[in-house]
PDB file of N, CA, C and O in Angstrom:
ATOM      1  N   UNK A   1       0.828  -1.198   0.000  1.00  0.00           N
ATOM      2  CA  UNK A   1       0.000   0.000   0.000  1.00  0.00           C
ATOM      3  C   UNK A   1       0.871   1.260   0.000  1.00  0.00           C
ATOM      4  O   UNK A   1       0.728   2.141  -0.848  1.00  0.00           O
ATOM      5  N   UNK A   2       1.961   1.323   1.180  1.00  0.00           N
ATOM      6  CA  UNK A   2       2.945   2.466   0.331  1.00  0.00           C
ATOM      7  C   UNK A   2       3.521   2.331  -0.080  1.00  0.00           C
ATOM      8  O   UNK A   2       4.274   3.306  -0.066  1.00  0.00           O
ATOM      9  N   UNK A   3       4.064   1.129  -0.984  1.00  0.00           N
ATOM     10  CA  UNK A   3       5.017   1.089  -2.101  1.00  0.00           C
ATOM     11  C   UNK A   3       4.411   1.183  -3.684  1.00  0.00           C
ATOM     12  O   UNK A   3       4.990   0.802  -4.702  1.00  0.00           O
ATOM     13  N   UNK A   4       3.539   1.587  -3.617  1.00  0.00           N
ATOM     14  CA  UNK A   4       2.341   1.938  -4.514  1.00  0.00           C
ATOM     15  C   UNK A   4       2.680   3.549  -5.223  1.00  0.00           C
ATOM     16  O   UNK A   4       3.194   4.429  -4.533  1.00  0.00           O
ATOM     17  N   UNK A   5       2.355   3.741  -6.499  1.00  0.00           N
ATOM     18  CA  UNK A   5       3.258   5.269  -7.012  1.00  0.00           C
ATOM     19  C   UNK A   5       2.529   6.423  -6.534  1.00  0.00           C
ATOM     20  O   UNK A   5       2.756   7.542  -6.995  1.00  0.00           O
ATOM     21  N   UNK A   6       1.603   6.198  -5.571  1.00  0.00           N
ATOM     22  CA  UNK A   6       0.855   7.214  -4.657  1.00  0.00           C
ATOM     23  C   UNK A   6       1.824   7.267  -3.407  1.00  0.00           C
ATOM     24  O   UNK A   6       1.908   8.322  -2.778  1.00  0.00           O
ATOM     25  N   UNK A   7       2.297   6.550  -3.163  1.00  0.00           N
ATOM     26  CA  UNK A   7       2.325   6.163  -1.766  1.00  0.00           C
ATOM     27  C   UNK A   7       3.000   7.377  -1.316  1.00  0.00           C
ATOM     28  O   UNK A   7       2.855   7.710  -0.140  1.00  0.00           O
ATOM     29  N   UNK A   8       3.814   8.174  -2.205  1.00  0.00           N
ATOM     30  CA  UNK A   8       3.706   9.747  -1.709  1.00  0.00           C
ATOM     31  C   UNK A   8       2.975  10.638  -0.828  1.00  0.00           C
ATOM     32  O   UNK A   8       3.073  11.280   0.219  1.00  0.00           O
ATOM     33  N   UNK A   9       2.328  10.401  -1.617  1.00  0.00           N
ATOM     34  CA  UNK A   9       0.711  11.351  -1.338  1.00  0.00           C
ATOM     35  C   UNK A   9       0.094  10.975   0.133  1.00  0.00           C
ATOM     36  O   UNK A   9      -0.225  11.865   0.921  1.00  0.00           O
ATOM     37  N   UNK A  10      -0.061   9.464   0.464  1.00  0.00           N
ATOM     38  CA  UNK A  10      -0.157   8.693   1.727  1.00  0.00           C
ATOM     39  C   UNK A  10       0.573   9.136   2.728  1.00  0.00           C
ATOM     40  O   UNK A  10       0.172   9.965   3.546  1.00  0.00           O
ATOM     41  N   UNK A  11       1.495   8.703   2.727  1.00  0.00           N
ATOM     42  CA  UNK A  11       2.903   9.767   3.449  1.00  0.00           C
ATOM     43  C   UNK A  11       3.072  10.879   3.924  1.00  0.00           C
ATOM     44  O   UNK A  11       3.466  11.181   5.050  1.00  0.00           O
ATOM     45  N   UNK A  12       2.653  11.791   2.715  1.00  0.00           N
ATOM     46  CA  UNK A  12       2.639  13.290   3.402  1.00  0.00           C
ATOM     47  C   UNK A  12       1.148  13.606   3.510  1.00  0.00           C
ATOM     48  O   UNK A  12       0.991  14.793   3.223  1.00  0.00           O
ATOM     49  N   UNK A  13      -0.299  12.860   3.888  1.00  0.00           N
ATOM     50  CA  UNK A  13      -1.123  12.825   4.297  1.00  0.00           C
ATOM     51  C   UNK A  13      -0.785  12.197   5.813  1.00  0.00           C
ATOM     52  O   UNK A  13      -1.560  12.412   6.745  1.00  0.00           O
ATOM     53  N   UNK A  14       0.187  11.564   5.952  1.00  0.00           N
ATOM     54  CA  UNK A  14       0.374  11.018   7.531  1.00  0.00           C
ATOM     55  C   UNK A  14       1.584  12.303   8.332  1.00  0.00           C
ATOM     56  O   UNK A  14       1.525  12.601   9.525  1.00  0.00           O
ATOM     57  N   UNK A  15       2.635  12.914   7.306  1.00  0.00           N
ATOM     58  CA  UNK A  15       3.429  13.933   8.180  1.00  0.00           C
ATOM     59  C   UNK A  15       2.223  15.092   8.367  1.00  0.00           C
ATOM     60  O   UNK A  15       2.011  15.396   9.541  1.00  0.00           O
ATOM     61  N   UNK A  16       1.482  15.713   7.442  1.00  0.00           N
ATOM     62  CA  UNK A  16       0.398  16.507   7.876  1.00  0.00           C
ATOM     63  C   UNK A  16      -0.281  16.264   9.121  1.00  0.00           C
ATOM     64  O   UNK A  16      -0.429  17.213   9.891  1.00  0.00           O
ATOM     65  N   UNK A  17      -0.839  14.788   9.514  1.00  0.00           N
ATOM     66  CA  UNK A  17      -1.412  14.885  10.565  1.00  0.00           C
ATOM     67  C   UNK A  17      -0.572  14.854  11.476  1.00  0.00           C
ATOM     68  O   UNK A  17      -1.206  14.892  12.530  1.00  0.00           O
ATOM     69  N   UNK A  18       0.774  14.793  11.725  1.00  0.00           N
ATOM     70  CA  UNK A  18       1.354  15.112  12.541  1.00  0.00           C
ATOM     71  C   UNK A  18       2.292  16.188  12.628  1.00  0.00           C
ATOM     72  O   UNK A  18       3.430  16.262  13.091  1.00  0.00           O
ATOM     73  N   UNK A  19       1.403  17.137  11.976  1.00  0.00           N
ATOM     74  CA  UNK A  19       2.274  18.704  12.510  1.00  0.00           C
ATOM     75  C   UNK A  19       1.460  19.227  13.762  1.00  0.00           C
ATOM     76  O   UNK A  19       0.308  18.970  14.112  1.00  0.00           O
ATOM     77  N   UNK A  20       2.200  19.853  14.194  1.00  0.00           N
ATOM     78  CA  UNK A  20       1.005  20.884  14.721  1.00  0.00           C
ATOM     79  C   UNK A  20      -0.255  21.750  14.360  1.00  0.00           C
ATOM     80  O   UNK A  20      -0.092  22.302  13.272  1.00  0.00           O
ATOM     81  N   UNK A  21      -1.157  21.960  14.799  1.00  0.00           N
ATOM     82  CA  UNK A  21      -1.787  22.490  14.267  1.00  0.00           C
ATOM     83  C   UNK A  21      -2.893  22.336  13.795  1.00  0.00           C
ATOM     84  O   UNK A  21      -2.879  21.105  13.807  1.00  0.00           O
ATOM     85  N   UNK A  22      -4.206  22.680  13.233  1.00  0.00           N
ATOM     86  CA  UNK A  22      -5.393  22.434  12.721  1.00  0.00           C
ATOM     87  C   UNK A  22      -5.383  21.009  11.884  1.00  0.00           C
ATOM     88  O   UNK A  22      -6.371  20.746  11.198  1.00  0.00           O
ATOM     89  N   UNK A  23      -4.783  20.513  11.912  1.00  0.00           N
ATOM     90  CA  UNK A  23      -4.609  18.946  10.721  1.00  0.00           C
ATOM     91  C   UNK A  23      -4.476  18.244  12.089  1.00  0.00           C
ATOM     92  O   UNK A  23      -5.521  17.643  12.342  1.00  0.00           O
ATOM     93  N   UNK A  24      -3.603  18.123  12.996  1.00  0.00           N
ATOM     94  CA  UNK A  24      -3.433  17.468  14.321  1.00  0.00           C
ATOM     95  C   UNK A  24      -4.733  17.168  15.076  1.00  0.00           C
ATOM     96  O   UNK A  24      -4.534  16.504  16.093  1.00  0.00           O
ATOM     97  N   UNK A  25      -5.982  17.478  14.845  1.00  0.00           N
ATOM     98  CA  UNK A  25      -6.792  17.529  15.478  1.00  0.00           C
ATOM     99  C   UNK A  25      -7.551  16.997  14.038  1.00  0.00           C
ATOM    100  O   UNK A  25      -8.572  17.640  13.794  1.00  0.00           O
ATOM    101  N   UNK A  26      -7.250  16.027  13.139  1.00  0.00           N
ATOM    102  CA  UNK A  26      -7.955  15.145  12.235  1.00  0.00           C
ATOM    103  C   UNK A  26      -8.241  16.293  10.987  1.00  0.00           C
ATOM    104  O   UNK A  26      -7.912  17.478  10.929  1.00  0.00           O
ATOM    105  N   UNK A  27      -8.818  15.634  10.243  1.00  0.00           N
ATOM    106  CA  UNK A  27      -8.880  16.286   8.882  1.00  0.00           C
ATOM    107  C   UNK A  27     -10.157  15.772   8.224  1.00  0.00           C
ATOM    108  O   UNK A  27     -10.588  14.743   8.743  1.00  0.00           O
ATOM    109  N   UNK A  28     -10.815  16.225   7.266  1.00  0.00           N
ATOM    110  CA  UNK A  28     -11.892  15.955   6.392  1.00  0.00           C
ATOM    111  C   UNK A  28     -10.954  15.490   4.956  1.00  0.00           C
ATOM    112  O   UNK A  28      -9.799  15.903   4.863  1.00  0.00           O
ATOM    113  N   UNK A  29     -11.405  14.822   4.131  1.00  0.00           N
ATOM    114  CA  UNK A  29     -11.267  14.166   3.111  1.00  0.00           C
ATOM    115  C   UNK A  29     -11.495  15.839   2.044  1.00  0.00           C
ATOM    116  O   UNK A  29     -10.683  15.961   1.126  1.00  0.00           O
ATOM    117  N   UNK A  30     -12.231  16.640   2.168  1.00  0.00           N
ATOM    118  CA  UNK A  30     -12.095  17.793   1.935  1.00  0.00           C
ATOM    119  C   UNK A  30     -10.782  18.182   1.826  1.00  0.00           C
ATOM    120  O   UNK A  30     -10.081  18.274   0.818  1.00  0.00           O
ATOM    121  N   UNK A  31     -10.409  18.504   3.536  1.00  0.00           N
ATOM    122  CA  UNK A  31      -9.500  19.352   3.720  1.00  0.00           C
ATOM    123  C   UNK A  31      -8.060  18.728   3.106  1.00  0.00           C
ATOM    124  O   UNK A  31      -7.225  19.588   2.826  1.00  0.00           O
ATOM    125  N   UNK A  32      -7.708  17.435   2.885  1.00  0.00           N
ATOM    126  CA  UNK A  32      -7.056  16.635   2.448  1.00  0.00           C
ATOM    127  C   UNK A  32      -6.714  16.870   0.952  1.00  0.00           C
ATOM    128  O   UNK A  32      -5.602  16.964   0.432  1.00  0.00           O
ATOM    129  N   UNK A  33      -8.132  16.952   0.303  1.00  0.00           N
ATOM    130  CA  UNK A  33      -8.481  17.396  -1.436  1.00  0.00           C
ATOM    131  C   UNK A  33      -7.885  18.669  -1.321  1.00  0.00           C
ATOM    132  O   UNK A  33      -7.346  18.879  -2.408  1.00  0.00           O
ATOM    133  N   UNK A  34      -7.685  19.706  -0.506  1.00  0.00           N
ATOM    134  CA  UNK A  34      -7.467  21.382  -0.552  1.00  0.00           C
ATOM    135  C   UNK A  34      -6.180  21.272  -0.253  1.00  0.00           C
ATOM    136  O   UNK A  34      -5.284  21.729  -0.963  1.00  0.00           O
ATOM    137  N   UNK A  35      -6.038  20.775   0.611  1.00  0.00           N
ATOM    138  CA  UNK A  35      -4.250  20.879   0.930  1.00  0.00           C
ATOM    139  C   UNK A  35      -3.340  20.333  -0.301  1.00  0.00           C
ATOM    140  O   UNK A  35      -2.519  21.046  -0.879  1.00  0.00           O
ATOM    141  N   UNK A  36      -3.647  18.677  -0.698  1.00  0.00           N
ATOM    142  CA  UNK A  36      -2.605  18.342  -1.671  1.00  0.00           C
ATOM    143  C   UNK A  36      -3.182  18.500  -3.246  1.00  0.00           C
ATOM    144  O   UNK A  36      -2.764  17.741  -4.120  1.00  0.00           O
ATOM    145  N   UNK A  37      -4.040  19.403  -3.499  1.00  0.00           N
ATOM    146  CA  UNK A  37      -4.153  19.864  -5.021  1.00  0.00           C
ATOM    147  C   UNK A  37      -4.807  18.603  -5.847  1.00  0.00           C
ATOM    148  O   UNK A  37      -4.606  18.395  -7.043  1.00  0.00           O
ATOM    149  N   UNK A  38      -5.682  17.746  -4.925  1.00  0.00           N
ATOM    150  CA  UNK A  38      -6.603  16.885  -6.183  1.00  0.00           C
ATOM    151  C   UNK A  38      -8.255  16.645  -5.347  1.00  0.00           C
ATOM    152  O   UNK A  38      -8.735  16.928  -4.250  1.00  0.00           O
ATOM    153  N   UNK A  39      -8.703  15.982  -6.571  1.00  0.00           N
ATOM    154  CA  UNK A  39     -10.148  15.644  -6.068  1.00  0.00           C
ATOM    155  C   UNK A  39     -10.615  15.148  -5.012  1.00  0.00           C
ATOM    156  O   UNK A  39     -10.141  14.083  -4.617  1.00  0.00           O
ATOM    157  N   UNK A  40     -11.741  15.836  -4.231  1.00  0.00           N
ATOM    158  CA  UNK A  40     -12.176  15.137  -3.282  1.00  0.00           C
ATOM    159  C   UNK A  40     -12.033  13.349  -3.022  1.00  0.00           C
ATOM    160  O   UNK A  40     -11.480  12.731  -2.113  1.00  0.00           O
ATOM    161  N   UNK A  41     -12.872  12.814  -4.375  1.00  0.00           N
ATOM    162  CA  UNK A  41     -13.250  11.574  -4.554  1.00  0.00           C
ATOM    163  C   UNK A  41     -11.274  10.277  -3.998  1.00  0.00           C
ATOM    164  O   UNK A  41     -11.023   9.216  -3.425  1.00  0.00           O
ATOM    165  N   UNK A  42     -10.580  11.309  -4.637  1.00  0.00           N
ATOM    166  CA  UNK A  42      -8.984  10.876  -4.779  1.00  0.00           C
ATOM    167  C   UNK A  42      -8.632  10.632  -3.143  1.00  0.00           C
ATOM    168  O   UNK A  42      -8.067   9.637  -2.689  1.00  0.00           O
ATOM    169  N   UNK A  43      -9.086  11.734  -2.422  1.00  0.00           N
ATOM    170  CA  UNK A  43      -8.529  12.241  -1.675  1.00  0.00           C
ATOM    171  C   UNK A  43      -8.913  11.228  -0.088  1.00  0.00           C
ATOM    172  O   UNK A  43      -8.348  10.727   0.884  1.00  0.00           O
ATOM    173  N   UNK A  44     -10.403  11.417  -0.771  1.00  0.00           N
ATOM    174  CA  UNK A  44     -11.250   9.895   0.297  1.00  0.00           C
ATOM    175  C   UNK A  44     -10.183   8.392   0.091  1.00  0.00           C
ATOM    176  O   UNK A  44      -9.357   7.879   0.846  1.00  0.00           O
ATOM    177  N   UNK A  45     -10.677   8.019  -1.316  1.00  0.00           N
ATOM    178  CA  UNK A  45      -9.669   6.973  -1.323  1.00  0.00           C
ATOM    179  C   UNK A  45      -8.501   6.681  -0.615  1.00  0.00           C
ATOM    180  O   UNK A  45      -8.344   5.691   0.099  1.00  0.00           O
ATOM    181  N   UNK A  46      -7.707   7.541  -0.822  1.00  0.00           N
ATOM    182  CA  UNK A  46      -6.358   7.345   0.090  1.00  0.00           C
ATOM    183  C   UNK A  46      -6.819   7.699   1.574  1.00  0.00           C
ATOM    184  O   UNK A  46      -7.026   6.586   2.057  1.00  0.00           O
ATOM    185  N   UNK A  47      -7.026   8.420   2.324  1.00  0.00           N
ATOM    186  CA  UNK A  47      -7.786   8.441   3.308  1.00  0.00           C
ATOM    187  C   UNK A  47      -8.560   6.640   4.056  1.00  0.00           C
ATOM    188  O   UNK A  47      -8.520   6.120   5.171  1.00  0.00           O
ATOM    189  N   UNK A  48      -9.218   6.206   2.626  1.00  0.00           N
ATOM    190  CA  UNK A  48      -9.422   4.854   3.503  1.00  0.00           C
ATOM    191  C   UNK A  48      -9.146   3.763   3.202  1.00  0.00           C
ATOM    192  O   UNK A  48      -9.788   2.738   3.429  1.00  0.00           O
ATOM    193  N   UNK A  49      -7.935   3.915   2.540  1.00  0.00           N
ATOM    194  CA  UNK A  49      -7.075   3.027   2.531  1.00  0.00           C
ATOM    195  C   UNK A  49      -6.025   2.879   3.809  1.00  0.00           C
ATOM    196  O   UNK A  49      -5.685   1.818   4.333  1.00  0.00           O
ATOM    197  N   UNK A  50      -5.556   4.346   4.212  1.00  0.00           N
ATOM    198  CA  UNK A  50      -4.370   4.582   4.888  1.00  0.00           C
ATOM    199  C   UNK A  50      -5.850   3.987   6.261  1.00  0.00           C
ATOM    200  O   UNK A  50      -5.677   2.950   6.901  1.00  0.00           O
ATOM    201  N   UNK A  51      -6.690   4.551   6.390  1.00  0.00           N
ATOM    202  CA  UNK A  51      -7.913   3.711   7.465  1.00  0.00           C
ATOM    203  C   UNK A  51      -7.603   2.307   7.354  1.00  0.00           C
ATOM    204  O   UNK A  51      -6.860   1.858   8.227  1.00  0.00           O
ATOM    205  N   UNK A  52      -8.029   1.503   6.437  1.00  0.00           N
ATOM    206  CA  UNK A  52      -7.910   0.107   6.073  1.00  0.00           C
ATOM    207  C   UNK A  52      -6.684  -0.619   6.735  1.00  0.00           C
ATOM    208  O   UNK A  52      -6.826  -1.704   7.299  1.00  0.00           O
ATOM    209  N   UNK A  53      -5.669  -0.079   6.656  1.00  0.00           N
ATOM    210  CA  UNK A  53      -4.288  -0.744   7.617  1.00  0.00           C
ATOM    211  C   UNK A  53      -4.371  -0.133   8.300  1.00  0.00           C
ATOM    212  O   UNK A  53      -3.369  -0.359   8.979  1.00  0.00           O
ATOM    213  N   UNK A  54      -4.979   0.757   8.829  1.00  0.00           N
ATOM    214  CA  UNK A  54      -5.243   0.754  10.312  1.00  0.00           C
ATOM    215  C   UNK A  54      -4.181   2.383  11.030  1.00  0.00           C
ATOM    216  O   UNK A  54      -3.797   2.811  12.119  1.00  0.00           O
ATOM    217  N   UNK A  55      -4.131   2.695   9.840  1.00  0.00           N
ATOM    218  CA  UNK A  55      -2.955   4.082  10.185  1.00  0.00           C
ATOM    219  C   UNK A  55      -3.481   5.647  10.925  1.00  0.00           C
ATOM    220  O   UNK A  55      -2.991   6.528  11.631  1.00  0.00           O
ATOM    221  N   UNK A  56      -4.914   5.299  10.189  1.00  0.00           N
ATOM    222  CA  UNK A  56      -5.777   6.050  10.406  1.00  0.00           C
ATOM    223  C   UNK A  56      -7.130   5.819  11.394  1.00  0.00           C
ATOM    224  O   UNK A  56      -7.848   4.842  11.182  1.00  0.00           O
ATOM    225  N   UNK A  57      -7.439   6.758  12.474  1.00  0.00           N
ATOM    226  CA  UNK A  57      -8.706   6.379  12.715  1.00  0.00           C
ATOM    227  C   UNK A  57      -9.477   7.142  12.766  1.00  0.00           C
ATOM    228  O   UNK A  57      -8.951   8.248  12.890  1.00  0.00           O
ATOM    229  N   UNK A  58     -10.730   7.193  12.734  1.00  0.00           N
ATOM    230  CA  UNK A  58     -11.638   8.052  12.349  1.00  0.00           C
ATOM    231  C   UNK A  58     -13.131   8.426  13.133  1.00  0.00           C
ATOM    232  O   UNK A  58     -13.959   7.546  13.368  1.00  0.00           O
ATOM    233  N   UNK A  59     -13.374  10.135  13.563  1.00  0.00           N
ATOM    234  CA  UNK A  59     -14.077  10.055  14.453  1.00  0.00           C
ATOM    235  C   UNK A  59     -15.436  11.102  13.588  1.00  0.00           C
ATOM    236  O   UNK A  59     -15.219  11.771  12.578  1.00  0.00           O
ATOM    237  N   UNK A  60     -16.449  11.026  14.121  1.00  0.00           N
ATOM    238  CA  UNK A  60     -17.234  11.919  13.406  1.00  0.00           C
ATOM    239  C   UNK A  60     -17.903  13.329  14.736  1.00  0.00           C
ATOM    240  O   UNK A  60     -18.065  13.259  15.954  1.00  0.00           O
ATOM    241  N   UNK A  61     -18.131  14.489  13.718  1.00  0.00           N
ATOM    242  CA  UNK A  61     -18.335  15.801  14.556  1.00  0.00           C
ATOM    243  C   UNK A  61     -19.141  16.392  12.830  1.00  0.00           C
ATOM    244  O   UNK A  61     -18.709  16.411  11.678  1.00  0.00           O
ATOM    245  N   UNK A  62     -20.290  16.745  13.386  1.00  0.00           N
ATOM    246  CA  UNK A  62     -21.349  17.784  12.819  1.00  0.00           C
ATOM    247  C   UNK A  62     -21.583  16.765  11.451  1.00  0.00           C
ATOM    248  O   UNK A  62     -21.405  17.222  10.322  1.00  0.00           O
ATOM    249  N   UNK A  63     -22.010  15.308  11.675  1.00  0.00           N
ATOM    250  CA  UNK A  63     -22.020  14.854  10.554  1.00  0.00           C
ATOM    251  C   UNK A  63     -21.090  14.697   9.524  1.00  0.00           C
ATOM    252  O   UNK A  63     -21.554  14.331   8.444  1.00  0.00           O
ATOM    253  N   UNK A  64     -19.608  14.932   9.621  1.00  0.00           N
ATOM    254  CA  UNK A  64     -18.547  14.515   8.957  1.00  0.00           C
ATOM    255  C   UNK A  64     -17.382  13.957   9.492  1.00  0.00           C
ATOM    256  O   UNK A  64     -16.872  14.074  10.606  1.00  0.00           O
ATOM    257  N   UNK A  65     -16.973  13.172   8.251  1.00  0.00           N
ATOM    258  CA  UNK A  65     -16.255  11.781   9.318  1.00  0.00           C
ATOM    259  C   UNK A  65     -14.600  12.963   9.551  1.00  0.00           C
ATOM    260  O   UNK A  65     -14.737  14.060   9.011  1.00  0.00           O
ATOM    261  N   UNK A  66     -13.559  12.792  10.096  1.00  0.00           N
ATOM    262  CA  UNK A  66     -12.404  13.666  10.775  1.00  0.00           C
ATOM    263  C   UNK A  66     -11.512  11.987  10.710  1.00  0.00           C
ATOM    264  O   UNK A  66     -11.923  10.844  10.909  1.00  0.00           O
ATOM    265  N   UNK A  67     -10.375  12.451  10.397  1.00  0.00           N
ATOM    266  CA  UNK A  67      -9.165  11.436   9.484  1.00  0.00           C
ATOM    267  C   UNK A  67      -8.083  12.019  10.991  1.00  0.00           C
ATOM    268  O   UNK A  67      -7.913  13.181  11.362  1.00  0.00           O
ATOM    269  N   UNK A  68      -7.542  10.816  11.559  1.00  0.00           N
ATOM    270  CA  UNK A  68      -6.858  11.070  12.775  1.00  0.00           C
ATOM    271  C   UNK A  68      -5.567   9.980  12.737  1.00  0.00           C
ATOM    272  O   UNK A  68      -5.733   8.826  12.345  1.00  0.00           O
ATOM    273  N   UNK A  69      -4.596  10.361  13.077  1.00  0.00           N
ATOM    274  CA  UNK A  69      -3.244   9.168  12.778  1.00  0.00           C
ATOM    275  C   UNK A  69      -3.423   8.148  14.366  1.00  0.00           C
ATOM    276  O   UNK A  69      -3.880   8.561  15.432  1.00  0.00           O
ATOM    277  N   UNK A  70      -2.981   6.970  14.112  1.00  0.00           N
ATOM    278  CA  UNK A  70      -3.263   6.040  14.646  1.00  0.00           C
ATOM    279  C   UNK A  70      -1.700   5.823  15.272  1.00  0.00           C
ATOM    280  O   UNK A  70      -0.926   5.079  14.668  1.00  0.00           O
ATOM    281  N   UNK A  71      -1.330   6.433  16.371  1.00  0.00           N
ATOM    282  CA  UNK A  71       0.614   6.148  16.490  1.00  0.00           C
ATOM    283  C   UNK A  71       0.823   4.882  16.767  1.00  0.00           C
ATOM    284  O   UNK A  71       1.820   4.249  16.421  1.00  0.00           O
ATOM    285  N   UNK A  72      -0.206   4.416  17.469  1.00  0.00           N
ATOM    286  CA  UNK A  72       0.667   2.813  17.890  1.00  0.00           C
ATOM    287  C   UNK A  72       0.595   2.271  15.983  1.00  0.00           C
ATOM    288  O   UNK A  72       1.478   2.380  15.132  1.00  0.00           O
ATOM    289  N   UNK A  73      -0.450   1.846  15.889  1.00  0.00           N
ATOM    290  CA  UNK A  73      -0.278   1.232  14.676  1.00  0.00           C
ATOM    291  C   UNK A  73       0.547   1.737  13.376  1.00  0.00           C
ATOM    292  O   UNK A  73       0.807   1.032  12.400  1.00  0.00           O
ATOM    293  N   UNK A  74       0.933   3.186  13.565  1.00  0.00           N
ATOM    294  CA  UNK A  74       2.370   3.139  12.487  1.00  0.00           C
ATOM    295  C   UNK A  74       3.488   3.065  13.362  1.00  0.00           C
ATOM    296  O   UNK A  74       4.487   2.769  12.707  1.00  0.00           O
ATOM    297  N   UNK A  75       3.722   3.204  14.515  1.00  0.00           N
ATOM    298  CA  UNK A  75       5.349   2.637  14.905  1.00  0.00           C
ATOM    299  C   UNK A  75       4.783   1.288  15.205  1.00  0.00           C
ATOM    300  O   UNK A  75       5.265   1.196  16.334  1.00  0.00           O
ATOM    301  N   UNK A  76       4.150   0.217  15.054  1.00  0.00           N
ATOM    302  CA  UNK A  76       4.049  -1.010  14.370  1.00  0.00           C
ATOM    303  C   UNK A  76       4.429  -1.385  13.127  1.00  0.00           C
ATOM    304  O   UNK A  76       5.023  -2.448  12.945  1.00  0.00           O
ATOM    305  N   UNK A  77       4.152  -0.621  12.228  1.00  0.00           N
ATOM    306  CA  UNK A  77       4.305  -0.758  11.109  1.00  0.00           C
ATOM    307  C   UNK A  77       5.880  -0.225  10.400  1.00  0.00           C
ATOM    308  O   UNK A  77       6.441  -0.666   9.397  1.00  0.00           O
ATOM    309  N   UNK A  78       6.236   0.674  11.168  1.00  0.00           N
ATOM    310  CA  UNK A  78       7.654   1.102  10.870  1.00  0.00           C
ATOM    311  C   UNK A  78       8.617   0.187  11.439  1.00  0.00           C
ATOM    312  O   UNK A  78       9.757   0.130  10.977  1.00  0.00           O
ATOM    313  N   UNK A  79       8.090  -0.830  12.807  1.00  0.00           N
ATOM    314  CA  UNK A  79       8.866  -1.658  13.027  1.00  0.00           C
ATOM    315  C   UNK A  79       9.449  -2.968  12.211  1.00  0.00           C
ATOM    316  O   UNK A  79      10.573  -3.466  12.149  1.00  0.00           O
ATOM    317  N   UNK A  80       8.183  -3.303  11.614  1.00  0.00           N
ATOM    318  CA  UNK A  80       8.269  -4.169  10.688  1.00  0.00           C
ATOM    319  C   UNK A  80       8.916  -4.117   9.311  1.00  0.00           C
ATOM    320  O   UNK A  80       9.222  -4.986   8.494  1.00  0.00           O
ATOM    321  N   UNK A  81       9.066  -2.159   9.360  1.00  0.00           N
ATOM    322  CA  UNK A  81       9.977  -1.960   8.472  1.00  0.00           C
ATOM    323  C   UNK A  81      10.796  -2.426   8.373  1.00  0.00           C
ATOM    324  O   UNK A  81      11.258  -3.113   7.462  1.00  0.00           O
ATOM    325  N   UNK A  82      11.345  -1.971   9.843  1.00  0.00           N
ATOM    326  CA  UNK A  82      13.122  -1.974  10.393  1.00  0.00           C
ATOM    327  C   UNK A  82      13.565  -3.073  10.288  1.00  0.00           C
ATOM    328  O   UNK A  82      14.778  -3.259  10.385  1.00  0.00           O
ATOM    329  N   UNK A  83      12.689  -4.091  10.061  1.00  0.00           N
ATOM    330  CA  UNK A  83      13.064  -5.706  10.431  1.00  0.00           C
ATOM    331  C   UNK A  83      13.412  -6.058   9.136  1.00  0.00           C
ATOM    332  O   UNK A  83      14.442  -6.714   8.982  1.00  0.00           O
ATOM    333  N   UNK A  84      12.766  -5.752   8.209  1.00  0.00           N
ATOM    334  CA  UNK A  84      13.345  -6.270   6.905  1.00  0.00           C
ATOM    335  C   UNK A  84      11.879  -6.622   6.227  1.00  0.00           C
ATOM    336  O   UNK A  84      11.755  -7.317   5.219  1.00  0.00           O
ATOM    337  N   UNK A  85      10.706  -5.970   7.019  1.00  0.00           N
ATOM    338  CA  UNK A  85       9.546  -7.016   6.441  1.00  0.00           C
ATOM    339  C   UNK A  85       8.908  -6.510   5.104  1.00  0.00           C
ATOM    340  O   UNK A  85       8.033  -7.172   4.548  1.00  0.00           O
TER     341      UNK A  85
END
C-alpha cells in the first residue's frame, strides 16, 4: 500500500497529521483534497485506505467523518519496516 506510485501522497497525508496544528486535530477528506491539489473523490480513497491498515482512525463531529493518525499502529508498522519485512 505504500510502495504503490501514490504512496507519496499517503505519506505526506500522515506527516500533515502530525504537525502541529489544525490537521493534528484530524482532517476531512475535503481538507485533504485542498491541501494536496486533487479531487475530493482521490482524496477519500487514500484516506481509507491509509484507514484500512489501520494508520488512520476516524471520528465523526457535525455529521462529517475527521481522518486522525493512529501512532501505535504506524510505529508497528515502521517496526516491521526496520526488520526487513
Amino acid at each position: 500500500m505504500l510502495r504503490t506510485p501514490t504512496d507519496e501522497t499517503r505519506l505526506g497525508i500522515l506527516a500533515w497529521l502530525k504537525e502541529p496544528g489544525p490537521a493534528a486535530d484530524g482532517v476531512t477528506a475535503d481538507a485533504v483534497a485542498e491541501r494536496f491539489s486533487m479531487p475530493r473523490p482521490v482524496a477519500a480513497t487514500h484516506l481509507r485506505l491509509l484507514q484500512a491498515t489501520g494508520m488512520l482512525r476516524t471520528s465523526r463531529s457535525a455529521g462529517r467523518v475527521h481522518y486522525h493518525r493512529d501512532e501505535m499502529r504506524i510505529a508497528e508498522v515502521a517496526r516491521m519496516f526496520e526488520k526487513g519485512w
